[in-house]
N, CA, C and O atoms as a GROMACS GRO file, in nm:
protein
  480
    1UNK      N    1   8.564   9.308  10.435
    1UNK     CA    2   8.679   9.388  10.402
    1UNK      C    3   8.645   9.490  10.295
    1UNK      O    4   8.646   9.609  10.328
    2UNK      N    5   8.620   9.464  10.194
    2UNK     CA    6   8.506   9.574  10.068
    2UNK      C    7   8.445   9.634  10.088
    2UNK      O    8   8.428   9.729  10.011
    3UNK      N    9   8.351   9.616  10.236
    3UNK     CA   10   8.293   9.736  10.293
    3UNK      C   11   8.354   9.829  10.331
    3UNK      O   12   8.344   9.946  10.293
    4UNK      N   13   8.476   9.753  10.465
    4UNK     CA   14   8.548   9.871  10.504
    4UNK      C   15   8.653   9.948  10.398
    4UNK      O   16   8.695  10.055  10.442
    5UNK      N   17   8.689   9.918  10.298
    5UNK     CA   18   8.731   9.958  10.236
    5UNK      C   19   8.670  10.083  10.133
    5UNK      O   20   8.724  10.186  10.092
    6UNK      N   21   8.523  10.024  10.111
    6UNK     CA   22   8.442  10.115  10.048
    6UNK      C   23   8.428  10.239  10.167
    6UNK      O   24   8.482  10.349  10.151
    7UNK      N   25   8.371  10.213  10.254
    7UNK     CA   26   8.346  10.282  10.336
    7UNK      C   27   8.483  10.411  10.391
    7UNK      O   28   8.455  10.527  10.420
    8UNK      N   29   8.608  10.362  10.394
    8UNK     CA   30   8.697  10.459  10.411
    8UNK      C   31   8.728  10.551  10.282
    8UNK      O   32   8.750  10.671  10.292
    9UNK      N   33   8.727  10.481  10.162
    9UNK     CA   34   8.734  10.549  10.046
    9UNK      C   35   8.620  10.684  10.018
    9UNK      O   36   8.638  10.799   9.978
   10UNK      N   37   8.508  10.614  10.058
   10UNK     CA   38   8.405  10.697  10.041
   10UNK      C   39   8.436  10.856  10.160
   10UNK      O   40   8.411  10.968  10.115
   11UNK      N   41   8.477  10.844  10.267
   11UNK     CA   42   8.485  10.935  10.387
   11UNK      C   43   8.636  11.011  10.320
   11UNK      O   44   8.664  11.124  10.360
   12UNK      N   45   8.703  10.959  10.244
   12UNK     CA   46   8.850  11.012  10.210
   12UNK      C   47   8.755  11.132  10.045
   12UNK      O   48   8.753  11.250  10.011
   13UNK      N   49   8.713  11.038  10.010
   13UNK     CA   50   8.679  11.173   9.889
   13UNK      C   51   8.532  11.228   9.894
   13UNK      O   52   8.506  11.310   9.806
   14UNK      N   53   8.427  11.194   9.989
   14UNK     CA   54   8.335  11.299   9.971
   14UNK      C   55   8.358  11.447   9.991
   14UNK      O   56   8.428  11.506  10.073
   15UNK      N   57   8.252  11.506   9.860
   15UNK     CA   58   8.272  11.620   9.854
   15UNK      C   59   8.390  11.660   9.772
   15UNK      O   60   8.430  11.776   9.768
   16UNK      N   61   8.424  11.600   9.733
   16UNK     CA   62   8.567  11.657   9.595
   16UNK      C   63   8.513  11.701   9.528
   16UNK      O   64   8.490  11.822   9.524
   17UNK      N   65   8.464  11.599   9.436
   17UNK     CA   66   8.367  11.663   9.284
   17UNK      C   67   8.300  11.754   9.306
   17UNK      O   68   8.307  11.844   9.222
   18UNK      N   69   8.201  11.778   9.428
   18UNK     CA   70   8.103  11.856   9.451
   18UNK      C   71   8.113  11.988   9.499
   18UNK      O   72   8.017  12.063   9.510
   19UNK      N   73   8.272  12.026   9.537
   19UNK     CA   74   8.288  12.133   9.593
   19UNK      C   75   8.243  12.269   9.541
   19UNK      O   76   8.247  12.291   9.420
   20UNK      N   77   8.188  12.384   9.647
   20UNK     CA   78   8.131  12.488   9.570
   20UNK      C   79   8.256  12.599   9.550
   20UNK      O   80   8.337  12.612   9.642
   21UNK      N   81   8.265  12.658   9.458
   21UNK     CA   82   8.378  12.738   9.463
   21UNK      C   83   8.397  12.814   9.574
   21UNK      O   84   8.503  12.867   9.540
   22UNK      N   85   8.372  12.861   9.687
   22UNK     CA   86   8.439  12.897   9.785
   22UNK      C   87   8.508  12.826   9.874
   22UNK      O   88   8.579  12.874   9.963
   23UNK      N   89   8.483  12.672   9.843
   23UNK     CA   90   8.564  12.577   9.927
   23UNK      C   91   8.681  12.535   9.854
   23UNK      O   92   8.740  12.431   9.884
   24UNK      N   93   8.732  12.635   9.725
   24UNK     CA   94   8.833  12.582   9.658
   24UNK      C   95   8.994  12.534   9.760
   24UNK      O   96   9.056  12.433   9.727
   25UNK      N   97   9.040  12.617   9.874
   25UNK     CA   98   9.091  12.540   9.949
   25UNK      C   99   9.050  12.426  10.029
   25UNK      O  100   9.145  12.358  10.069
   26UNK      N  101   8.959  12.395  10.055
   26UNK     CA  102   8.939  12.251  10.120
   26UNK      C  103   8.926  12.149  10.022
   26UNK      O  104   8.931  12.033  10.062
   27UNK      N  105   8.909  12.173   9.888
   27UNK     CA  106   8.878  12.107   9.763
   27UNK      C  107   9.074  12.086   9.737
   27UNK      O  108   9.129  11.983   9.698
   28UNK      N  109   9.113  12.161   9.758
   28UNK     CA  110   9.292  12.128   9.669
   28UNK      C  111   9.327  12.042   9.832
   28UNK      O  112   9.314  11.920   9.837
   29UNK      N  113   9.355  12.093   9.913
   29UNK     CA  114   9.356  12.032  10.068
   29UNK      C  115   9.296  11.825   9.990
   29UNK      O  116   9.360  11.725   9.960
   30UNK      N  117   9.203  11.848   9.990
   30UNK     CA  118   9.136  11.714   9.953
   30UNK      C  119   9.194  11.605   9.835
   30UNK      O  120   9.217  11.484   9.836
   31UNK      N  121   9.210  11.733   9.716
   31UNK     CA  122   9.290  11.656   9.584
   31UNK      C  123   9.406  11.607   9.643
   31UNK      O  124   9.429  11.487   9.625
   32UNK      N  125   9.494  11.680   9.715
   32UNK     CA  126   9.627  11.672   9.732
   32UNK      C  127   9.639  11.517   9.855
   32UNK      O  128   9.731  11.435   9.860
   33UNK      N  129   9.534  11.522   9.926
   33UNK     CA  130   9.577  11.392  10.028
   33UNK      C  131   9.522  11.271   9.955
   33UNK      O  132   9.578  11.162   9.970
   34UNK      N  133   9.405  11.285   9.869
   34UNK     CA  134   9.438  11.204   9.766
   34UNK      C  135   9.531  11.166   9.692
   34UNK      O  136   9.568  11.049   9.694
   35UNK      N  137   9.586  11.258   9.612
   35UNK     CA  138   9.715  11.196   9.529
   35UNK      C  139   9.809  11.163   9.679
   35UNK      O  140   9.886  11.067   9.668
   36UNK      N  141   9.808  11.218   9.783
   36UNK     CA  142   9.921  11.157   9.885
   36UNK      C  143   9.906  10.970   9.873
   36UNK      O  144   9.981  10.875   9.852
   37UNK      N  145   9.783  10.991   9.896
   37UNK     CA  146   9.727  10.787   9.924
   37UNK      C  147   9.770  10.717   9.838
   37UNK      O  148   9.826  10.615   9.879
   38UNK      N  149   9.764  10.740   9.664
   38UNK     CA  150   9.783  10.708   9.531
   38UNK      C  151   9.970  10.674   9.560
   38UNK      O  152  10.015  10.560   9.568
   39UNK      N  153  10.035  10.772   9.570
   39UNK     CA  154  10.168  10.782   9.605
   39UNK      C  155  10.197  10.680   9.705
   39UNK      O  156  10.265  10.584   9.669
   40UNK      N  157  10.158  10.687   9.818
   40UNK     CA  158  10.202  10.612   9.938
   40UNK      C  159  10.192  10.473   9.887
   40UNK      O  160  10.290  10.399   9.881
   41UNK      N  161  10.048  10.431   9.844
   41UNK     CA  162  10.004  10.299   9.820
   41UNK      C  163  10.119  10.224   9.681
   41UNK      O  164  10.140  10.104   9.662
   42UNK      N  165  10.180  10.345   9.599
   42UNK     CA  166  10.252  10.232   9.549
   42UNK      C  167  10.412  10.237   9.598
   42UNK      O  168  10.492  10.150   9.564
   43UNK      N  169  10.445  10.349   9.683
   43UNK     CA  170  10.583  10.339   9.758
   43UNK      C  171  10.557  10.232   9.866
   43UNK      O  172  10.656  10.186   9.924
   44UNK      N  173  10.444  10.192   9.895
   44UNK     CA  174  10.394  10.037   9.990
   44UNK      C  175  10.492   9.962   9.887
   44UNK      O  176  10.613   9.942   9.900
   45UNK      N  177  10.407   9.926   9.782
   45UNK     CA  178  10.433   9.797   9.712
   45UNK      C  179  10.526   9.777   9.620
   45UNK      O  180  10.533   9.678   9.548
   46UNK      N  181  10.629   9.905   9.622
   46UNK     CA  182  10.745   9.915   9.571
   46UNK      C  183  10.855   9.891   9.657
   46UNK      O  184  10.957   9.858   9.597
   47UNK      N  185  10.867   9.901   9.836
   47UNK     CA  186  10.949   9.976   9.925
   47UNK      C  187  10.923   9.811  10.024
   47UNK      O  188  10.982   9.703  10.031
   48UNK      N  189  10.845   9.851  10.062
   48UNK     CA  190  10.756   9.815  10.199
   48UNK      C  191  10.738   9.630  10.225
   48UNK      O  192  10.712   9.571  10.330
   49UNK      N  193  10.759   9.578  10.104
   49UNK     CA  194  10.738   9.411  10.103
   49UNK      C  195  10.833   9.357  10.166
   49UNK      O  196  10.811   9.269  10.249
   50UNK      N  197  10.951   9.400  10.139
   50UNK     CA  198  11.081   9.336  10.204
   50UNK      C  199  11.149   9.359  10.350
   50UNK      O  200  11.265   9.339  10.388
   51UNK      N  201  11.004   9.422  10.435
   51UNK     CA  202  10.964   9.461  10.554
   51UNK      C  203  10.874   9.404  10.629
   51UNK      O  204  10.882   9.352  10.740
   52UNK      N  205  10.750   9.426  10.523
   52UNK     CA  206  10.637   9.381  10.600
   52UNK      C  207  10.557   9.281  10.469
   52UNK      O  208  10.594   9.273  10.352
   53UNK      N  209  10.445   9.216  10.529
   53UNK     CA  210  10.376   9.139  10.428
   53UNK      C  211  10.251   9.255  10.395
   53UNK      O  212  10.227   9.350  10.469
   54UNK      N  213  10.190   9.231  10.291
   54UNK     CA  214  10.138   9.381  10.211
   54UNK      C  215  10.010   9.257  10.165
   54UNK      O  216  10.018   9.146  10.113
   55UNK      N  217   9.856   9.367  10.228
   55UNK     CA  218   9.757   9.293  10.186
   55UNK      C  219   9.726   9.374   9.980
   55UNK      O  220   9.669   9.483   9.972
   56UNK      N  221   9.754   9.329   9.895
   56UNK     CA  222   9.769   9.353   9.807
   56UNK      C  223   9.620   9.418   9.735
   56UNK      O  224   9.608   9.518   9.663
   57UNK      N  225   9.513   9.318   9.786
   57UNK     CA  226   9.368   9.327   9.775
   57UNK      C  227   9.325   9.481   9.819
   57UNK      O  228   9.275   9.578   9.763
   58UNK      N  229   9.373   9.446   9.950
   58UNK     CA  230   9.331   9.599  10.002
   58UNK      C  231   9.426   9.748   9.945
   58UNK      O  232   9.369   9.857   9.945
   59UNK      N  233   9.558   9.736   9.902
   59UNK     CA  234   9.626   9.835   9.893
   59UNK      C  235   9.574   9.829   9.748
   59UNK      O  236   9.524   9.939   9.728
   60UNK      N  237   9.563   9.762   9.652
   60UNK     CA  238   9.490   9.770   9.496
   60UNK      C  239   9.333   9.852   9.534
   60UNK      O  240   9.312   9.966   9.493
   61UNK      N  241   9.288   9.819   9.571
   61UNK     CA  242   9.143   9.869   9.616
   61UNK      C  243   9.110   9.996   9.620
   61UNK      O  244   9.018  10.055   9.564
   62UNK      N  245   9.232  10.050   9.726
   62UNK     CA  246   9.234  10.205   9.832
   62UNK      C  247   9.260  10.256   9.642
   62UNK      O  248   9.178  10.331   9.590
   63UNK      N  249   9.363  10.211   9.572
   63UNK     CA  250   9.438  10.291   9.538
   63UNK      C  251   9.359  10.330   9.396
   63UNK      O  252   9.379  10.435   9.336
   64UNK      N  253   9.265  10.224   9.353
   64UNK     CA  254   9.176  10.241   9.236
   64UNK      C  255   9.095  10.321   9.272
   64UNK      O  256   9.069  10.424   9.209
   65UNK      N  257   9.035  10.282   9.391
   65UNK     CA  258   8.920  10.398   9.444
   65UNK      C  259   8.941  10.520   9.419
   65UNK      O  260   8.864  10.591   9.355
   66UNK      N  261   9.069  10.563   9.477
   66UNK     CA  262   9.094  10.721   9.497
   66UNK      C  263   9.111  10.742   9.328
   66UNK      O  264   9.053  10.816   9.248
   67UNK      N  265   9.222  10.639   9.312
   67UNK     CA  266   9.208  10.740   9.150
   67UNK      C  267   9.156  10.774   9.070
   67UNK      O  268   9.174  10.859   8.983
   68UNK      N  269   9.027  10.658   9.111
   68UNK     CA  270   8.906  10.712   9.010
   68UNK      C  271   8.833  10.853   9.048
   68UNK      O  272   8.764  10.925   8.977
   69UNK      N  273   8.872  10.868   9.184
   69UNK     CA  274   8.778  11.011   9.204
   69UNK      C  275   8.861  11.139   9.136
   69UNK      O  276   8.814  11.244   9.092
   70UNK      N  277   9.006  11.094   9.144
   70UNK     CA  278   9.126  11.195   9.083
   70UNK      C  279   9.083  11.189   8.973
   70UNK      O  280   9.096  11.302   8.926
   71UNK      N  281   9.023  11.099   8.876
   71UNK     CA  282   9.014  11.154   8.740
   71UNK      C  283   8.862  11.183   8.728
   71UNK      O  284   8.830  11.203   8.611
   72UNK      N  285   8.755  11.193   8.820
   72UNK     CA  286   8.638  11.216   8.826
   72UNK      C  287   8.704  11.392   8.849
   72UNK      O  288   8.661  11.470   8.764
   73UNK      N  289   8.779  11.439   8.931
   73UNK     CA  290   8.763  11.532   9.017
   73UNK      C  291   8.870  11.661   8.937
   73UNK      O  292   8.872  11.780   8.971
   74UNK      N  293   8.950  11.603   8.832
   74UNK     CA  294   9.043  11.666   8.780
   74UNK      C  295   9.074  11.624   8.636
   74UNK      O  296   9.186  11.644   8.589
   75UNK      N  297   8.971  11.563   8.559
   75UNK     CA  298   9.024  11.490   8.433
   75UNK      C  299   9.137  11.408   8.438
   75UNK      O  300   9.234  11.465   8.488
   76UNK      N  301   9.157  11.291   8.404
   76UNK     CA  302   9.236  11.203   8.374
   76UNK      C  303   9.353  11.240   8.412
   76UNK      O  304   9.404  11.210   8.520
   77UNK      N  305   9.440  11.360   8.253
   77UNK     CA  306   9.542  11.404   8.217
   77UNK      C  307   9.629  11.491   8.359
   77UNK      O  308   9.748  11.480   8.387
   78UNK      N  309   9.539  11.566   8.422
   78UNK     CA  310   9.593  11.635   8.567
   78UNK      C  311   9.588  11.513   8.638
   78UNK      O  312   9.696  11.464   8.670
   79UNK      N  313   9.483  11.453   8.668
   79UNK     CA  314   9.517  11.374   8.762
   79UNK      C  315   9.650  11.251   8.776
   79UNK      O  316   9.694  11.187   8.872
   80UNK      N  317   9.689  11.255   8.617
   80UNK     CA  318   9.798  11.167   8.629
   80UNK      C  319   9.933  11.244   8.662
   80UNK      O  320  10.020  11.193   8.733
   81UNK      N  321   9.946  11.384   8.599
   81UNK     CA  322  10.004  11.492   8.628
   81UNK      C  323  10.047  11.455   8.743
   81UNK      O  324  10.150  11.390   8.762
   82UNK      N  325   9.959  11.501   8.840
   82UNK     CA  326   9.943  11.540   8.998
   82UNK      C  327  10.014  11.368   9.043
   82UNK      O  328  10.127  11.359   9.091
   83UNK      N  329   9.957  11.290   9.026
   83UNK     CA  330  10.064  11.164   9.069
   83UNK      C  331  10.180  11.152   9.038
   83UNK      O  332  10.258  11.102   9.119
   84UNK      N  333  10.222  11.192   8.917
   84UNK     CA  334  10.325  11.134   8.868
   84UNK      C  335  10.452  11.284   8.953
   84UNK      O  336  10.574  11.268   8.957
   85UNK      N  337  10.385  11.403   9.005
   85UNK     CA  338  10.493  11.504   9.050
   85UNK      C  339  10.501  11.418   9.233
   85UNK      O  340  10.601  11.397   9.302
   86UNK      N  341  10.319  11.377   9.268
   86UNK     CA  342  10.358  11.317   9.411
   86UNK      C  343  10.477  11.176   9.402
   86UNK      O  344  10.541  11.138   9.500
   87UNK      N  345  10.485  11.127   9.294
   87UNK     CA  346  10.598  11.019   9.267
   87UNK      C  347  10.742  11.049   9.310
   87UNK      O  348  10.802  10.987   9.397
   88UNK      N  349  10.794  11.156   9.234
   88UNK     CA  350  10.910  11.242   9.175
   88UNK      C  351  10.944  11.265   9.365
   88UNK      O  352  11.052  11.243   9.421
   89UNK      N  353  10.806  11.317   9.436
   89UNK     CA  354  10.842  11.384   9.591
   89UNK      C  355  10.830  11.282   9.694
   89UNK      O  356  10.883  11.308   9.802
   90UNK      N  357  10.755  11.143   9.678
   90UNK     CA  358  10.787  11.030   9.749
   90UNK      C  359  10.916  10.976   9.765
   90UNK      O  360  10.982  10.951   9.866
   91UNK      N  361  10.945  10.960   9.609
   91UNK     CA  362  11.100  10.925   9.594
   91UNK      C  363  11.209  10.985   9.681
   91UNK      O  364  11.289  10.920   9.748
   92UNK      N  365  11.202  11.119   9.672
   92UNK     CA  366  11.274  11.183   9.740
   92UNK      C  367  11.298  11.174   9.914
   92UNK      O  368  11.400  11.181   9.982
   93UNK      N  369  11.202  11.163   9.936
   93UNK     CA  370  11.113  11.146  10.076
   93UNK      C  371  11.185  11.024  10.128
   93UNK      O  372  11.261  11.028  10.224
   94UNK      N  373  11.153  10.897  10.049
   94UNK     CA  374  11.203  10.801  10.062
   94UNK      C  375  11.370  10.758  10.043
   94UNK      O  376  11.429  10.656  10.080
   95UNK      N  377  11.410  10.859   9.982
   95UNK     CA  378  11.509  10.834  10.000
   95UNK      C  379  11.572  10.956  10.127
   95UNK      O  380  11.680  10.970  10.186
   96UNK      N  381  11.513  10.987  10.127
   96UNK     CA  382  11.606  11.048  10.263
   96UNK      C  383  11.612  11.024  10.406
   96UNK      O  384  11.702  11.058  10.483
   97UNK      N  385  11.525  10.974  10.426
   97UNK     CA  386  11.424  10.881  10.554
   97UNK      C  387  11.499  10.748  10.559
   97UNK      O  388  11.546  10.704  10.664
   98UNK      N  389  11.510  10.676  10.425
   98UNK     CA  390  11.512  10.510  10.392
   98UNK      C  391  11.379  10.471  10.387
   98UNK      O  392  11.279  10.525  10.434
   99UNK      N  393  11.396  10.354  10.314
   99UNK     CA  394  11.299  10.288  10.281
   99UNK      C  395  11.246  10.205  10.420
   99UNK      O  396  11.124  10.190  10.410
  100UNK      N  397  11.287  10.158  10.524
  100UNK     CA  398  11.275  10.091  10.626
  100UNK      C  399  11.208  10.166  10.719
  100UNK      O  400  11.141  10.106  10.804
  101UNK      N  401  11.216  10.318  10.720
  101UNK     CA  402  11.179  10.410  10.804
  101UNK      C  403  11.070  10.455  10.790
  101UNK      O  404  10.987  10.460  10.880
  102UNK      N  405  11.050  10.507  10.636
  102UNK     CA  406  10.956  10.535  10.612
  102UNK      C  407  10.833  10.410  10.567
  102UNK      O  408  10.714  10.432  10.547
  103UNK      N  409  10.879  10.323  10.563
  103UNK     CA  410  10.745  10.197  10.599
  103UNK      C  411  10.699  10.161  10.712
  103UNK      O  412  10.579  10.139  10.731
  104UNK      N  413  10.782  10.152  10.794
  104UNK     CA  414  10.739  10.147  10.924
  104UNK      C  415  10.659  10.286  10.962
  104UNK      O  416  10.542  10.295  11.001
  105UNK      N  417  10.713  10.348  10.950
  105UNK     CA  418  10.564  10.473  10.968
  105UNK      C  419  10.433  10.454  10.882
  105UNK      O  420  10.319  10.457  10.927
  106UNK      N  421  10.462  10.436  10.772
  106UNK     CA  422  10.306  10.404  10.711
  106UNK      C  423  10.244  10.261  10.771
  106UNK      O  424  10.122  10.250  10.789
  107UNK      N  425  10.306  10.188  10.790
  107UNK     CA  426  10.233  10.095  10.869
  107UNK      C  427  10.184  10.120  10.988
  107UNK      O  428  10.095  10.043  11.023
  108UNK      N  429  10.220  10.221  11.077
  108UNK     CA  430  10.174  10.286  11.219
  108UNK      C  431  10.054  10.318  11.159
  108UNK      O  432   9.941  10.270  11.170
  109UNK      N  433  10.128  10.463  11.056
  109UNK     CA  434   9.969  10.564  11.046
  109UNK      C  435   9.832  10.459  11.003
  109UNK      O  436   9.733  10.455  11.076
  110UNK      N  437   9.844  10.371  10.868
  110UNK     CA  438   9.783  10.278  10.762
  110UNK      C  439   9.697  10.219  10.861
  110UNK      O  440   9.576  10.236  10.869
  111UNK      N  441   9.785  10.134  10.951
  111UNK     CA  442   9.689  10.010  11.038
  111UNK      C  443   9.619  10.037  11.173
  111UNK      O  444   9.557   9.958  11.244
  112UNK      N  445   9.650  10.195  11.195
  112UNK     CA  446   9.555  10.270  11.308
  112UNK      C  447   9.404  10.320  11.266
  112UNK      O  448   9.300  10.322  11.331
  113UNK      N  449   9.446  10.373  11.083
  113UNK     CA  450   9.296  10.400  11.092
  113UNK      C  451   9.211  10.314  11.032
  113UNK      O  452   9.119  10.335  10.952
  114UNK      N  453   9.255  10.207  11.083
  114UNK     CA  454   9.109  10.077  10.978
  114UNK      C  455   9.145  10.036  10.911
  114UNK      O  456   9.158   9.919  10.947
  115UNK      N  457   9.183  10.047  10.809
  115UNK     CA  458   9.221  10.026  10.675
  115UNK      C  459   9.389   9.943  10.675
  115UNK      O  460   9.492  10.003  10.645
  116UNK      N  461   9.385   9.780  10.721
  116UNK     CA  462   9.486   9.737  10.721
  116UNK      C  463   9.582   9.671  10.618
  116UNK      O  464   9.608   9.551  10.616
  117UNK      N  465   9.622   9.750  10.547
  117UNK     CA  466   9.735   9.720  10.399
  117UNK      C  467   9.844   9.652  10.441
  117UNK      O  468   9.914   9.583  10.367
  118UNK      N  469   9.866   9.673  10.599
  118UNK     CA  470  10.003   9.585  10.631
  118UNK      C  471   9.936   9.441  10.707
  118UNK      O  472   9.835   9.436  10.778
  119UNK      N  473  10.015   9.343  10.673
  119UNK     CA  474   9.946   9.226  10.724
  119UNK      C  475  10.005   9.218  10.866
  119UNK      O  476   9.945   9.208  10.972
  120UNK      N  477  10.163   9.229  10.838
  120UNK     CA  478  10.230   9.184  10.997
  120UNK      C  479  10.250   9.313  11.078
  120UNK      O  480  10.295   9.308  11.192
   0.00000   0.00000   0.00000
């Protein structure tokens, strides 16, 4: 499971840090679905339990991974920035959808590509 986990983390942020300045859009493109994962993973474990059973191991994992590249890739201070505005727009999200709706979709998208955070 640590592999695959390493292994998707690794394919989600190569090339962040390293980007050359002409790839500055595929570089923000990249930051930004990062902080999406960071966001999602704790509207999982805020939303999503009283739905589904939540592999905790794995959704802690995804979610350290990425953020460490967010503060590799943007200093700390932005990178908490940048989560804490994807928070403010999950919320929202979530509440307009419901909480029931929008878990059940992350469990579609989540447990199609490998990376299974939902147990049931």
């Amino acid at each position: 499971m640590r592999y695959v986990l390493a292994a998707f983390a690794t394919i989600l942020t190569a090339g962040v840090c390293t980007a050359a300045p002409t790839d500055d859009g595929q570089r923000a493109d990249k930051i930004d679905g990062l902080v999406r994962i960071v966001g999602a993973q704790a509207g999982i474990v805020l939303h999503c339990r009283q739905f589904y059973a939540i592999d905790d191991k794995v959704s802690d994992g995804l979610s350290r991974t990425v953020r460490l590249t967010l503060d590799q890739s943007l200093g700390p201070k932005q990178a908490q920035t940048a989560v804490d505005d994807e928070g403010k727009r999950l919320a929202q999200e979530i509440a307009e959808v419901g909480p029931e709706r929008w878990c059940a979709d992350q469990r579609t998208i989540l447990n199609t590509e490998g990376v299974r955070v939902f147990l049931d």
